[in-house]
N, C-alpha and C positions, 0 to 999 in steps of 0.2 A: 325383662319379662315381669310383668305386674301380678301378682296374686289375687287380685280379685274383688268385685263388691262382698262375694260370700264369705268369703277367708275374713273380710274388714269387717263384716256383721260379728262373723264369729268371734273374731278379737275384740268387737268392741261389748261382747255378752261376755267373755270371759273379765276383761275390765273390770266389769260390774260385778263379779259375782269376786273377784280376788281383793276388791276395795271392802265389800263386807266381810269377806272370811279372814282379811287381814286386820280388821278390825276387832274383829272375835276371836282371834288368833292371842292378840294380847288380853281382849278383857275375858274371856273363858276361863285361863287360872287363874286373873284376878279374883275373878267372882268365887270360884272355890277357896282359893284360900282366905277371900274375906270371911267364908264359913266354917272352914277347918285350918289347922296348922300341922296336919298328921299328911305325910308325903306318900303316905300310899292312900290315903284319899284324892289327894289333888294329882297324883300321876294315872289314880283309877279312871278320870275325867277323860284324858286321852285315850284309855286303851277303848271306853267308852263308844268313841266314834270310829273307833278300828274295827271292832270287834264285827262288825258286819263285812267286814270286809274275807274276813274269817269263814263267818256260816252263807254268803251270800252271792260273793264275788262270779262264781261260775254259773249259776243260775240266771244271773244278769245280764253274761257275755252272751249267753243266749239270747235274750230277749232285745241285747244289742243289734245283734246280727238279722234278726228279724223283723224288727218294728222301724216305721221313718226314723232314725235316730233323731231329727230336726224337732219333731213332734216330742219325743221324748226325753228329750232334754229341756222344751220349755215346760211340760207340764212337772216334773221334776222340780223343777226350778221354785214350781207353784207351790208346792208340798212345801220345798222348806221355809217360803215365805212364811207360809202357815203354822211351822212350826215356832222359827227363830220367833217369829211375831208374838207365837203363846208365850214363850218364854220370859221375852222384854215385859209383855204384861205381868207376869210373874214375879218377879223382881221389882217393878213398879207399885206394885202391891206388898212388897213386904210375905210372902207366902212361899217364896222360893227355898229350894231345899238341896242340900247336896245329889239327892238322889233323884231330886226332878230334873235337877242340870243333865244328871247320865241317862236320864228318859232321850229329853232332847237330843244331846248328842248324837245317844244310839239310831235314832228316827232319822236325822242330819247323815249320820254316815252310813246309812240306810239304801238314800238316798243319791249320796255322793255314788256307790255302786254304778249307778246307770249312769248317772251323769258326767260323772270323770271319765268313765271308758268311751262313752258315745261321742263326745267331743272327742278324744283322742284318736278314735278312731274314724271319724268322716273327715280329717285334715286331707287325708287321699286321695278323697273324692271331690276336694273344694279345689285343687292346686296340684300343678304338674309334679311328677317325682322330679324333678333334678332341685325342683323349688323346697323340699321338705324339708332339708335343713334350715334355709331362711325362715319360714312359717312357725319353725317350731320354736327358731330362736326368737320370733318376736314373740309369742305364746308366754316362751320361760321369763321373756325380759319383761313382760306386761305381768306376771303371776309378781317377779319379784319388786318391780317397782310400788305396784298396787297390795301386792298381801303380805310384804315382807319387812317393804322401805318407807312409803308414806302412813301408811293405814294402823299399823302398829302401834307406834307413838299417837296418833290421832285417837286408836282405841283404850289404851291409858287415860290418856286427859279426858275425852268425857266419861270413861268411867270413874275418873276422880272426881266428875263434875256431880254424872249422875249415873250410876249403875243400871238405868236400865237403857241408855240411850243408842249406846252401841250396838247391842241385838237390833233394834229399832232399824237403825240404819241398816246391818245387815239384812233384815226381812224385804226394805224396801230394794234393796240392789239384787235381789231374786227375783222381783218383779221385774225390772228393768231389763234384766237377761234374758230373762224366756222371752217378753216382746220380742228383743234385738234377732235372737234364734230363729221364732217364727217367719221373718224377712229372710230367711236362706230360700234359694230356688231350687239349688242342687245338695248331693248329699242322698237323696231319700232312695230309701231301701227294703221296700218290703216282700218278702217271701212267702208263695202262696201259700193258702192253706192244705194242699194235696203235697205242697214238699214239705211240709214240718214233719217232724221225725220225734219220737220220745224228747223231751230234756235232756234226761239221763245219757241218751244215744249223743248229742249232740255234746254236752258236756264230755262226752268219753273223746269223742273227734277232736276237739282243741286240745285235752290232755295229751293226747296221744301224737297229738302234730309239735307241741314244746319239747315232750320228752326223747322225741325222735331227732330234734335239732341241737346237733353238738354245744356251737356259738350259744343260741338263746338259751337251753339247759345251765348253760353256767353265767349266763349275765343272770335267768332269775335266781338261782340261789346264791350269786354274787349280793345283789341286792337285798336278799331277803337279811342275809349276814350284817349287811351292811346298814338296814334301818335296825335291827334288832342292838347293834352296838350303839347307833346313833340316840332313837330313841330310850337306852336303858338311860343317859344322859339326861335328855332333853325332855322328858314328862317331870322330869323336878328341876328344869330349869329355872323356875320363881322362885324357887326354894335356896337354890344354889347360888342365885344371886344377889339375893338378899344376905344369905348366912357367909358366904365365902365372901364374896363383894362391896358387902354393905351395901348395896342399891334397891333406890324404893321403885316406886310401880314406872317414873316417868323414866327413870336409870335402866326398868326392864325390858319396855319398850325400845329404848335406846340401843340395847345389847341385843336384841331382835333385830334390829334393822340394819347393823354389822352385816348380816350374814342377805340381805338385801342387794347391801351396797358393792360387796364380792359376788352376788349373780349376778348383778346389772354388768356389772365388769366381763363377766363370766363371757355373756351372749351378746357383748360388743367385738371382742376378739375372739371368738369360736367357729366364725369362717375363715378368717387368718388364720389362726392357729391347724386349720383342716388344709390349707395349702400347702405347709411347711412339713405336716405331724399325719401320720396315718390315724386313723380312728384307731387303734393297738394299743399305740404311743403314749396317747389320750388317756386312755382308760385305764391303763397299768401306772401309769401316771398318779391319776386320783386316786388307785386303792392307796397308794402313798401315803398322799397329803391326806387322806382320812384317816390313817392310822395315827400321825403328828398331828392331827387335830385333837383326838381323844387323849395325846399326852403334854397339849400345848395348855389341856385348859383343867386336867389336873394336875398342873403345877403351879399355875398362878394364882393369885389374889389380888392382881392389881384390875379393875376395869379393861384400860388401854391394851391390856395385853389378848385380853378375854376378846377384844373387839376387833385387834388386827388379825388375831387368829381363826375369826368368824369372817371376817372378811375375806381371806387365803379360803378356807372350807367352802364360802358361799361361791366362788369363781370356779373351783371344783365341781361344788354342784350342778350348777345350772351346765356346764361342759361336758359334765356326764351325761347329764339330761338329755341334751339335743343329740348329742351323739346316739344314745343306747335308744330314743325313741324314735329318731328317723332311720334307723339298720334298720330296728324293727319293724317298722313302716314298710318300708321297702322290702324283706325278706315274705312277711305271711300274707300268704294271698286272701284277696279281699273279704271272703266267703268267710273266712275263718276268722277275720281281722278280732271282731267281737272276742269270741269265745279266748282264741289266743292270750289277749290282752288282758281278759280279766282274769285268766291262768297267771299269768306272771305278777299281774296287779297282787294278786294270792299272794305271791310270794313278798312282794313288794309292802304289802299297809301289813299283809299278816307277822312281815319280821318287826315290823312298827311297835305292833300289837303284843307282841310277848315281848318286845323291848320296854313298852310302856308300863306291861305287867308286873314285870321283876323289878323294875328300880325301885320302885315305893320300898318294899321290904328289903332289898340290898343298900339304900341310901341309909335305911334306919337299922339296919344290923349292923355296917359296916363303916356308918361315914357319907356324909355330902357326896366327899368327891372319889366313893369307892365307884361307882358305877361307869363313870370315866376310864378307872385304870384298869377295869376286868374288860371294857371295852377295845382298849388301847392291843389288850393280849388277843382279843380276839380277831380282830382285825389284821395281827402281823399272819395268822394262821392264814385266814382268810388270803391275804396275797398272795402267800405261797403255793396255794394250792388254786388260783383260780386264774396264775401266770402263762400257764400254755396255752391254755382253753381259747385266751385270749390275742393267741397270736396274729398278725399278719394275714399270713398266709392264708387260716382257716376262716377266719371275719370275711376277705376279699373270694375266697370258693364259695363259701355261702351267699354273700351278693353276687356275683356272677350266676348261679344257679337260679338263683329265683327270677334275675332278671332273662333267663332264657328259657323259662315255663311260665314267664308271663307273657314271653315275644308271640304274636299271631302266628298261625303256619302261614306256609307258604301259598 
């Protein structure tokens, strides 16, 4: 069974939009630390583009669930063309400033709000349910090949070329996207104007349908856990590998696309691994190897070691990925899909977001690689308490239910 011209539009718009943000991905803390060396500036950078995700996220799900998402992801798309593009000009000009960067950003992850949920959630509606796990794995294998594994290194070197070129390039793969978007036929979903309901009303409905769901109650605050440890690391990543590592911009690049090279791996064997392995298995799996990750990489100082152990974490990732976004796929029915998603998204950039917040000031009170090892503690908590939640039994009741209040009657 094929998935589709739309599903191929949609992959080939997300292509383009993971080759620019993988490219800004590395030169983003270049560029701040070409202008500061203070690690709660340069990790302020990320919390930066989170932080919408904080005051915005539920507001959006709304506006998910109500507007063509098709429409609304290319015009999206347009915005941030316009912005990354101010930006490159900015930079090009010499006028650029630490806190024009956190303008951008914040407008960028503004942004991402609508766009990341909307795509995420019209996969449904492009492609049959038994197909969700495939779609999603090429999704996660096409984010990591393009914004993790090629694009990174790519965005180093011409920032060591030219500082402003990368943005550049990014603003142009915005455009490209929303075109590609536009070309979907299916997907669209608009609710009249006699069924809209307050915001407020409507925000309270998707709240109220996560917190009512055993399984997804605890994958998002599984996750929320889990970026807040990741990111308390990973916003002074440029810092940590320069200082712990000795590696310069093209070396950090390099150490970015580690964690590329273990998702591509990741969502080559993740429909194997779902024939052998329950989704349970899976998952209680990765709280794991996420916890060994944050004590794999405060304890080394060799590269090689930094890189195989981002490799192991990146196959994690992407495996968690497909798995936790096609349950959830499949469990929240359509109506709600928006609102749901960007409930847990909440949980999901906003642990990012206070991860990103605290390291600055924990890496400079305590050490580079303090933020690693309070992560590493918090993460073993985390397992323990998110083991049952996660079981078997209660994963496979919850799919079952939903797939028989989504059956027609009779």
């Amino acid at each position: 069974m094929k998935l589709g011209a739309d599903f191929t539009r949609l992959f080939s718009a997300n292509a383009a939009t993971n080759i620019g943000d993988g490219v800004a991905l590395a030169a983003g803390p270049l560029l701040v630390a070409s202008l500061t060396s203070d690690p709660r500036l340069v990790a302020g950078a990320a919390f930066a583009q989170q932080l919408p995700w904080l005051l915005l996220s539920l507001v959006s799900g709304v506006f998910v669930d109500r507007l063509d998402r098709r429409k609304l992801i290319a015009a999206v798309n347009g915005f941030r063309a316009l912005v990354i593009g101010g930006l490159a000009l900015a930079v090009s000009t010499e006028v650029v400033t630490v806190w024009l960067i956190y303008l951008a950003f914040f407008l960028v992850g503004t942004a991402e709000t609508l766009a990341d949920n909307a795509s995420s959630t019209i996969v449904p509606s492009l492609v049959p349910e038994p197909l969700l796990p495939r779609a999603n794995a090429r999704l996660t294998a096409v984010h990591m090949v393009a914004n993790q594994f090629a694009a990174p290194p790519l965005g180093a070197a011409l920032f060591a070329l030219t500082a402003a070129v990368p943005f550049g390039l990014n603003a142009v793969m915005f455009v490209v996207a929303g075109l590609l978007v536009l070309g979907i036929k299916g997907g669209q979903r608009t609710v009249p104007v006699a069924q809209k309901r307050p915001i407020r009303t409507e925000i309270t409905e998707g709240l109220r349908w996560l917190a009512n769901h055993r399984v997804l109650r605890m994958l998002a605050v599984t996750i929320c856990l889990m970026n807040v440890t990741l990111f308390a690391g990973f916003a002074i990543f440029v810092l940590w590998a320069r200082e712990r590592l000795g590696l310069g911009e093209i070396g950090f690049g390099l150490l970015l696309t580690a964690t590329a090279v273990g998702g591509l791996l990741g969502t080559l064997i993740v429909s194997r691994l779902r024939e052998h392995f329950s989704d349970s298995v899976l998952l209680r799996t990765g709280l794991i190897v996420e916890t060994l990750t944050h004590v794999g990489l405060g304890l080394t100082r060799e590269p090689w070691v930094a890189m195989a152990t981002l490799v192991v974490f990146g196959m994690h990732g992407s495996i968690w990925g497909v798995i936790s976004i096609s349950w959830r796929q499949r469990v929240v029915p359509e109506n709600l899909r928006g609102r749901v998603h960007s409930a847990y998204m909440l949980f999901s950039v906003g642990g990012a977001a206070l991860g990103s917040l605290i390291s600055g000031p924990v890496a400079k009170g305590f050490g580079i690689t303090a933020p690693f090892w309070g992560s590493a503690v918090v993460m073993t908590i985390v397992t323990a308490l998110a083991w049952r939640s996660l079981g078997r039994h209660l994963m496979k009741q919850a799919t079952d239910a939903a797939r028989a209040e989504a059956a027609p009657l009779p």
